[in-house]
C-alpha positions in Angstrom: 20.6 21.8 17.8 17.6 19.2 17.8 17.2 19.3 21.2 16.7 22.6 20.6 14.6 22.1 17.6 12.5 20.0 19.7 12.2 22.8 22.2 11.0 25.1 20.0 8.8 23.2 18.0 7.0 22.2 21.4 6.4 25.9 22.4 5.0 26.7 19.2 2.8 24.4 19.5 1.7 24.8 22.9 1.9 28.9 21.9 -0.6 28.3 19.3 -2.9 25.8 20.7 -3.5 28.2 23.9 -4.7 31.1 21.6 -1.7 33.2 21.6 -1.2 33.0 17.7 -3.7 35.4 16.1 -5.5 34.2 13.6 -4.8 34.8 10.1 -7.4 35.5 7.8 -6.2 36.7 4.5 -6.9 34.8 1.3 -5.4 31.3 1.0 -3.2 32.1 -1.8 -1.6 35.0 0.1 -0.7 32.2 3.2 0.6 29.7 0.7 2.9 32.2 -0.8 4.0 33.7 2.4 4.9 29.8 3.4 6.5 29.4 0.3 8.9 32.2 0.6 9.1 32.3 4.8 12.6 32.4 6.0 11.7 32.1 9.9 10.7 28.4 11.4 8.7 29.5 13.9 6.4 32.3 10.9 6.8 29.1 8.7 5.0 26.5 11.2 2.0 29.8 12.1 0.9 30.0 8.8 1.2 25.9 7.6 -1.4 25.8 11.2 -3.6 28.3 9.8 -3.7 26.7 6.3 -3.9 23.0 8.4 -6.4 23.8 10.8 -8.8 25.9 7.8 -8.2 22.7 5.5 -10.1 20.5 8.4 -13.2 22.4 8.0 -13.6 22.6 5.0 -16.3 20.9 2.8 -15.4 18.4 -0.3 -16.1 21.5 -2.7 -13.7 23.7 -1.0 -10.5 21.7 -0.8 -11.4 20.5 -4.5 -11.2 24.8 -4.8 -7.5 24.1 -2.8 -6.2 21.4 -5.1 -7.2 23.4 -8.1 -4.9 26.3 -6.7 -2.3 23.9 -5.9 -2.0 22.7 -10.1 -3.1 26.1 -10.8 -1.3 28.8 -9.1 1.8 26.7 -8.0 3.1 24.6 -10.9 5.9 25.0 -12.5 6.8 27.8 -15.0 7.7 26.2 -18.4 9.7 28.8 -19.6 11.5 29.1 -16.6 12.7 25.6 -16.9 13.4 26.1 -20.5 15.6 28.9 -19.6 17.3 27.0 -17.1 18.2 23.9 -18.7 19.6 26.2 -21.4 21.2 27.8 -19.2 22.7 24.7 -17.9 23.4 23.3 -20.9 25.5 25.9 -22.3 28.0 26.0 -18.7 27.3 22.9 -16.6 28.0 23.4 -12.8 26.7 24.0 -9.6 25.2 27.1 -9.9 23.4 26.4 -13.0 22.2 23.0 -12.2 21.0 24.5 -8.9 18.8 27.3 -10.8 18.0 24.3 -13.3 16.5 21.8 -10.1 15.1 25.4 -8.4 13.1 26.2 -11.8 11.8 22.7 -12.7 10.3 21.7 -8.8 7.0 23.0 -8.7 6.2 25.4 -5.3 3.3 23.5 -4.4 6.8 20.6 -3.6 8.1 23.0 -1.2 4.7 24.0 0.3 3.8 20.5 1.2 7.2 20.3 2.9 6.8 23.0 4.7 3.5 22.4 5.7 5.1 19.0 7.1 6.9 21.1 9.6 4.1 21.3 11.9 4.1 18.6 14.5 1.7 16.2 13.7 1.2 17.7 10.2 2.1 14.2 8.3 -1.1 12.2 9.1 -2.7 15.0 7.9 -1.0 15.0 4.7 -1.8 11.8 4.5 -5.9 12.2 4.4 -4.9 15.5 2.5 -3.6 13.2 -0.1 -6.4 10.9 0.4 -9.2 13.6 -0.5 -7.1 14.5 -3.3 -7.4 10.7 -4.3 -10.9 10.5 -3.9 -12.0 13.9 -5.6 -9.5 14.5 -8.3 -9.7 11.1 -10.1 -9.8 11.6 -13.4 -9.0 15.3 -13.9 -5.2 15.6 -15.4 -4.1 18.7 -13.5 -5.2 17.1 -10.4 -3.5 14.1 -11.1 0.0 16.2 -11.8 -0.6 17.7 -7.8 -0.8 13.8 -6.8 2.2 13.3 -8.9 4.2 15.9 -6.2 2.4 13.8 -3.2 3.9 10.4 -4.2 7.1 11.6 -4.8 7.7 13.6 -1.3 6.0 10.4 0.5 8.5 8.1 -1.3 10.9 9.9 0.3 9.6 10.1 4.0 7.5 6.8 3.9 10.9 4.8 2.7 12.3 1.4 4.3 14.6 3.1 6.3 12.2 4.8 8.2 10.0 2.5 8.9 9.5 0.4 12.2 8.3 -3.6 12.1 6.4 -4.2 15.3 4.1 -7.4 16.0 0.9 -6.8 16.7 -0.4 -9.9 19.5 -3.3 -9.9 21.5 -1.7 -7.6 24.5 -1.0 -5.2 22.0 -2.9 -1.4 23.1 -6.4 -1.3 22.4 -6.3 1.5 20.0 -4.1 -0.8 18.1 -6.0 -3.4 18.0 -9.2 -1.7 17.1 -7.4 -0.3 13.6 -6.8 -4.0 12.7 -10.4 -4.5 13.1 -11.0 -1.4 11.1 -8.5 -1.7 8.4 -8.8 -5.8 7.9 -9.4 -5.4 4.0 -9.3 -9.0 2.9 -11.3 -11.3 5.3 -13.4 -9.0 8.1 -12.9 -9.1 11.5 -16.6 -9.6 13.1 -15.5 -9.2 16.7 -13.1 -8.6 19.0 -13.5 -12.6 19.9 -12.3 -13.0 16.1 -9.6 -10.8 16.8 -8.7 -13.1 19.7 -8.5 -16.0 17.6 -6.3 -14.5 14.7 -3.9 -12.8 17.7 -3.4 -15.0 20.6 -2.6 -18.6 19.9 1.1 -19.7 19.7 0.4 -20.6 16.0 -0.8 -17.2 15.0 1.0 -14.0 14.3 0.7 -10.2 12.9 2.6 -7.5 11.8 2.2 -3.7 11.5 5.0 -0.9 9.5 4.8 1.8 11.8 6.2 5.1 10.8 7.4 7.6 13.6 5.6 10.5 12.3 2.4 8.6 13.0 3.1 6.5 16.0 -0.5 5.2 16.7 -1.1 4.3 12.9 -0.5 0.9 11.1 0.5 1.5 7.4 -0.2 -2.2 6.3 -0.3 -5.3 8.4 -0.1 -8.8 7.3 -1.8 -12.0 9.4 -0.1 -15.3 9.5 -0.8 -18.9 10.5 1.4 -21.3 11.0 0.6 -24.7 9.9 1.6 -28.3 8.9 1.7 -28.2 5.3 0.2 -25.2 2.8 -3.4 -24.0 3.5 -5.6 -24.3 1.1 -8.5 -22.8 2.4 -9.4 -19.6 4.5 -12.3 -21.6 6.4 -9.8 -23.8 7.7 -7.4 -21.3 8.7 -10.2 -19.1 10.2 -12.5 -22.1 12.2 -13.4 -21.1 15.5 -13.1 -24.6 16.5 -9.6 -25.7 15.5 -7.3 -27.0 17.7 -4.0 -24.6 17.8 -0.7 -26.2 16.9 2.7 -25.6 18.8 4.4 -22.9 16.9 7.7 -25.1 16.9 5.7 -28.0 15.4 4.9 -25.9 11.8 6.6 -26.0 8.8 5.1 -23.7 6.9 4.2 -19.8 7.2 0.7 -19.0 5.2 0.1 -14.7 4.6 -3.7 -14.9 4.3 -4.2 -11.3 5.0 -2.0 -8.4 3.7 -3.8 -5.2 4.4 -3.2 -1.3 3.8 -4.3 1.1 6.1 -4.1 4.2 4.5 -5.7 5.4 1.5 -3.7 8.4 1.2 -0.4 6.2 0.9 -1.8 4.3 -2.3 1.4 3.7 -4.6 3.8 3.4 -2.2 5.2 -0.2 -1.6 4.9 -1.6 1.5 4.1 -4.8 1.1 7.0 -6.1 -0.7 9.8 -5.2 2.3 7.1 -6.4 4.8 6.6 -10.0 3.5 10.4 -10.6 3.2 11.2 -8.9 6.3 8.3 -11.0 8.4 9.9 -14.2 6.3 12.7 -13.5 7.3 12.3 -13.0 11.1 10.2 -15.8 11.6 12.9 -18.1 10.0 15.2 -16.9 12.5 12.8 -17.2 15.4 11.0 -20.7 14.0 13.9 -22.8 12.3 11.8 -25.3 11.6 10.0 -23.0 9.2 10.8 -24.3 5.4 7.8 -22.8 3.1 6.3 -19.3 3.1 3.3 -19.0 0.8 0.2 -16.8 0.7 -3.1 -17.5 0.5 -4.6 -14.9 -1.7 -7.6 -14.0 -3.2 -8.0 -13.7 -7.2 -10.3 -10.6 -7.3 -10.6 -10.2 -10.7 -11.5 -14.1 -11.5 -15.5 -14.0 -11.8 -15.2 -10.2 -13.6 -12.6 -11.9 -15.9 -15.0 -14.9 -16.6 -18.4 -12.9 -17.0 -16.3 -10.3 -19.6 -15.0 -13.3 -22.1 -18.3 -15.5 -21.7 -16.4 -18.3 -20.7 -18.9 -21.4 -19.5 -18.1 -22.3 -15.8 -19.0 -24.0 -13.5 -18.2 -23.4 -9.5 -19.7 -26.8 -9.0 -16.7 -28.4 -11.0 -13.3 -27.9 -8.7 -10.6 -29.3 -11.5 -12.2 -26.6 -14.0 -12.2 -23.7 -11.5 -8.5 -24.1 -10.9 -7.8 -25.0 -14.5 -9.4 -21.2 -15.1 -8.1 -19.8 -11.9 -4.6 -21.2 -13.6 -5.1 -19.7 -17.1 -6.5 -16.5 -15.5 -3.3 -16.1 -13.7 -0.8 -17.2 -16.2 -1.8 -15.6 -20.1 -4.9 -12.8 -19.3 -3.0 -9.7 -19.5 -3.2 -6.4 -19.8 -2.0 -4.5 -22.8 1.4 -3.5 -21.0 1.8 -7.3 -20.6 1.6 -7.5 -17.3 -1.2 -10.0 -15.2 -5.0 -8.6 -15.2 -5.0 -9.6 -11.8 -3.3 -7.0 -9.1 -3.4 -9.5 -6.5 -1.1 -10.9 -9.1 0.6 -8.3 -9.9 1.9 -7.6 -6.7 3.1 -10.9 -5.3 4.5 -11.6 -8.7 6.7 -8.1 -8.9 8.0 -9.2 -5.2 9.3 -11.8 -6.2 6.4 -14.9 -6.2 5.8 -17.5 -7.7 2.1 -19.0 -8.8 2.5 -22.3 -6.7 -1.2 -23.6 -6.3 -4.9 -23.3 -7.0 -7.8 -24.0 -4.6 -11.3 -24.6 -5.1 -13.9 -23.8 -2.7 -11.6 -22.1 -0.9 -13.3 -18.9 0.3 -16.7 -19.6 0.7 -18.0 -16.0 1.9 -20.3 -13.9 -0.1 -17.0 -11.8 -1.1 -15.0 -14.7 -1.7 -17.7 -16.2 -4.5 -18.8 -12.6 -5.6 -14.7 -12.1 -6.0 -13.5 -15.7 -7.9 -15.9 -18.0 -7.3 -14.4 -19.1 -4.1 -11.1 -20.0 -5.8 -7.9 -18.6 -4.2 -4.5 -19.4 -4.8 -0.8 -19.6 -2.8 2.1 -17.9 -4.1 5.4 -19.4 -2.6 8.0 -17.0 -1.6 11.1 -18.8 -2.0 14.0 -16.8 -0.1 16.7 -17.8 -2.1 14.8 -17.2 -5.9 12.6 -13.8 -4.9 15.7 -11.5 -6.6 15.5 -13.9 -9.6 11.8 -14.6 -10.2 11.8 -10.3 -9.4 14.1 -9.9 -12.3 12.5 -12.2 -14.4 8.9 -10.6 -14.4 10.2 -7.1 -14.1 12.0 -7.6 -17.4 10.4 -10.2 -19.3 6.7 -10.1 -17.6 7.3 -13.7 -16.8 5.0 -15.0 -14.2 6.9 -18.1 -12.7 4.7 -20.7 -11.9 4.6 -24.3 -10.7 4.6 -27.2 -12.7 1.6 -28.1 -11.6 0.0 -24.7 -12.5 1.2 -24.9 -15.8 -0.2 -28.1 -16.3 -4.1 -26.6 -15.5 -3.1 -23.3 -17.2 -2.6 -25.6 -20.3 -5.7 -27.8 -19.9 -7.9 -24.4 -19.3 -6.4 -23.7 -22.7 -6.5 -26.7 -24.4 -11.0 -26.3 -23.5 -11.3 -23.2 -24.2 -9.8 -23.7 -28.2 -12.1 -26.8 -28.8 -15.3 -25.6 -30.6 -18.5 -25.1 -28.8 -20.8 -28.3 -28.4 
């Protein structure tokens, strides 16, 4: 039956592409409805083309007038689910709890699945989800469309489907030019850059791959591996250093952990991907002991200028001492870190292990946190427990040693103005 599937699929396409599908051009809410309720596959993939192929040309304005439609004219039907969960309620079984899980999904669920059935038609949804992103910020029933998004992509973006693949210097071009485009966190000025961060033994990458979109990276992480933790990115990123035999490091530093796709924001990559790439490269590199990051602090300078707190970037001991306290006790009012750089490593798992100075001295980097960065340690055998700990208690686990600046930051900042 897939074989056939396959078949089929293929000559639709090929059917449609070569002009033999007429085109469609009733009002958009008549082809949603009709690929809502379509019983055939092959009806069901003509009209999610149509709607596909109309959404690429249109302008900002017009698929702002599609999402609208989508919170609008396909949500769900309040008293329906009222009347269902009654329902269910008063004789619990399959039937009912069917009707129950039929009344409280909203159409537009089933019209995003359905417009998935269309080879090629995830990518898409992907970008569709990143316009909806971009121009529905803010507006509630918008937000309630997105809400339908994230949960479907939870589902099809999950661990199990994903593929780990390394990314070297010999990987395809096409490859290799997204991880020029989607470096987020320190830019890639050429492809000579590239080189260097690819293709010495003491370098590697890693991509999530998804099947659905072959040819596109869903986050990638860079990794150096050195003698000892890193605590700058100049160091890590001279042109001039002299590369180290891969067997001869004991530690693995993630200086760059980047998403690719905007329409995939909310769904967690990067946690399976930093444990996974841990845990290959222990197997491949034995000698490897220590896996930290070495992270930016985004919200550091922001953070500083908000709560008029006297610095100076001059002064190393009192950038970490801040970069500490930052860190470890701003938080926001669910509890949880200010920082998301923070926030992330910490809810996989990490603990705040050490504070640099002068670490990242590019315009972003000082814009950023006044060059300060800072490594989080990912300890294999305490991820699960430091996970637990700041999932249930917002603990951020920390190092001695960054307790002991977190307390000094604290210790200046209660002693009265001179």
């Amino acid at each position: 039956m897939s074989i056939l599937a396959d078949l089929l699929s293929n000559v639709f396409e090929r059917t449609y592409r070569f002009g033999l599908a007429q085109r469609d051009d009733r009002p958009l809410p008549d082809l949603t409805r009709d690929l809502v309720g379509a019983s055939g596959e092959v009806t069901g993939q003509a009209i999610a083309r149509q709607i596909l192929d109309r959404y690429a040309g249109w302008t900002d304005a017009e698929k702002l007038g599609f999402f609208h439609h989508l919170a609008s004219d396909l949500d769900v039907t309040p008293d329906a689910v009222r009347a269902a969960l009654d329902a269910y309620a008063t004789a619990p079984g399959k039937a009912s709890y069917r009707a129950f899980l039929a009344a409280s999904e909203a159409p537009r669920q089933e019209l995003i699945r359905r417009l998935n059935q269309v080879p090629g038609a995830t990518r898409l949804l992907v970008n569709m989800r990143a316009d909806l992103l971009r121009l529905g910020r803010g507006d509630d029933a918008l937000m309630a469309v997105d809400l339908d998004f994230r949960h479907l992509f939870a589902s099809w973006f999950n661990r199990g489907f994903l593929v780990l693949r390394p990314i070297s210097w010999e990987s395809p071009a096409h490859i290799l030019e997204k991880i020029i485009a989607y470096e987020a966190v320190h830019a890639i000025d050429s492809w000579d850059d590239l080189r260097r961060r690819l293709k010495p033994a003491d370098r590697r990458c890693f991509a999530f791959f998804h099947p659905a979109m072959p040819d596109e990276p869903l986050i990638f992480v860079e990794v150096a591996l050195t003698e000892g933790i890193a605590g700058s990115i100049q160091t890590v990123l001279a042109e001039d250093r002299a590369p180290l035999r891969a067997e001869a490091a004991d530690t693995a530093v993630f200086y760059s952990i980047s998403n690719c796709q905007d329409g995939l924001a909310g769904i967690s990559f990067g946690n399976s991907l930093i444990k996974q790439v841990a845990a290959d490269l222990s197997q491949q590199l034995p000698a490897l002991k220590t896996f930290v990051t070495l992270s930016p602090i985004p919200g550091l300078a922001k953070w500083l200028s908000a709560e008029d707190i006297p610095h100076d970037p001059e002064n190393d001991l009192q950038m970490r001492q801040l970069g500490a306290y930052y860190l470890t006790r701003a938080k926001r009012p669910d509890g949880l870190p200010l920082d998301p750089v923070a926030r992330f490593h910490l809810g996989n798992g990490a603990r705040v292990h050490a504070l640099h100075a002068r670490a990242d001295t590019s315009p972003n980097g000082a814009r950023q946190s006044l060059g300060v960065m800072v490594n989080y340690l990912y300890d294999l055998a305490r991820v699960s427990q430091n996970h637990e700990r700041f999932a249930t208690a917002q603990e951020v686990v920390t190092s001695s040693e960054v307790r002991t600046l977190a307390t000094a930051a604290e210790t200046a900042l209660k002693e009265p103005a001179r």
